[in-house]
C-alpha positions in Angstrom: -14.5 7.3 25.0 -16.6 7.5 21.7 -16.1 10.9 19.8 -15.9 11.7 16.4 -13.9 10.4 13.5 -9.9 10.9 13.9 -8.4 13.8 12.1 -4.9 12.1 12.9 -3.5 8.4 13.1 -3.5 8.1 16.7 -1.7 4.3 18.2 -4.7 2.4 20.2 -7.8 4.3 18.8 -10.0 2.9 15.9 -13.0 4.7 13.9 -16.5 3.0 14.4 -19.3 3.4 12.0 -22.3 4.7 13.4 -24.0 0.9 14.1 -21.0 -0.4 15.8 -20.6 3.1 17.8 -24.2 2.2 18.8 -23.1 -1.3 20.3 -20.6 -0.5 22.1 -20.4 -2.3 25.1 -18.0 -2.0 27.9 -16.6 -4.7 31.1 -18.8 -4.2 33.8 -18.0 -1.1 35.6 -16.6 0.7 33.1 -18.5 3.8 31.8 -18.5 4.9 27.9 -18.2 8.4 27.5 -19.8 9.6 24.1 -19.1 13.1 23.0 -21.4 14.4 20.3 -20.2 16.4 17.2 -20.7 20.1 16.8 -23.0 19.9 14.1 -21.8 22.9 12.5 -18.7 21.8 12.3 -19.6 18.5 10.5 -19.4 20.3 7.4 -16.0 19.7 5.4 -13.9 23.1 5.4 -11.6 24.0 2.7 -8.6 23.0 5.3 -10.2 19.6 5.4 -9.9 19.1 1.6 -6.2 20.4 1.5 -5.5 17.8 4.3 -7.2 14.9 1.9 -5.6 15.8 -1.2 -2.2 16.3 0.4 -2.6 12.9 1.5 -3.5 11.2 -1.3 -0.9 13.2 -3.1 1.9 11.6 -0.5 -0.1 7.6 -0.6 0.5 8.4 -4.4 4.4 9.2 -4.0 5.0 5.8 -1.8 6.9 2.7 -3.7 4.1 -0.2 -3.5 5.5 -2.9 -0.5 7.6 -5.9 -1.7 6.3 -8.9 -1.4 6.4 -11.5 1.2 10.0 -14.0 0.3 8.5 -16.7 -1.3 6.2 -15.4 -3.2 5.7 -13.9 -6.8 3.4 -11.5 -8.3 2.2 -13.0 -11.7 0.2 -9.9 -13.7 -3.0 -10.8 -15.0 -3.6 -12.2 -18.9 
């Protein structure tokens, strides 16, 4: 099924642009079901905008990942 962009993290779905949407190609007799925006709700609401900035705001809060044992991080001269 091809839809619009995800809203949430969903396990086992995956955002394509718009030329890879367009190449899709499925095993031979499968069907792809493509389900076309409302385009008057393309537009970004205010609810949209909270959601982005709240979740920058929390990528912002998260310790950076340790690195692999074994390896080093040298900061740049």
């Amino acid at each position: 099924m091809l839809g619009p962009l995800a809203t949430a993290a969903e396990p086992h779905t995956y955002d394509l642009c718009a030329e890879h949407a367009g190449r899709l190609s499925v095993p031979q007799g499968w069907n792809v079901i493509r389900l076309a925006p409302d385009p008057g709700a393309s537009a970004p609401s205010r609810d949209d905008l909270l959601a982005l900035a709240d979740a920058v705001r929390e990528a912002g809060r998260r310790p950076a990942p340790e690195p692999p044992s074994g390896l080093r991080l040298v900061p740049p001269e």
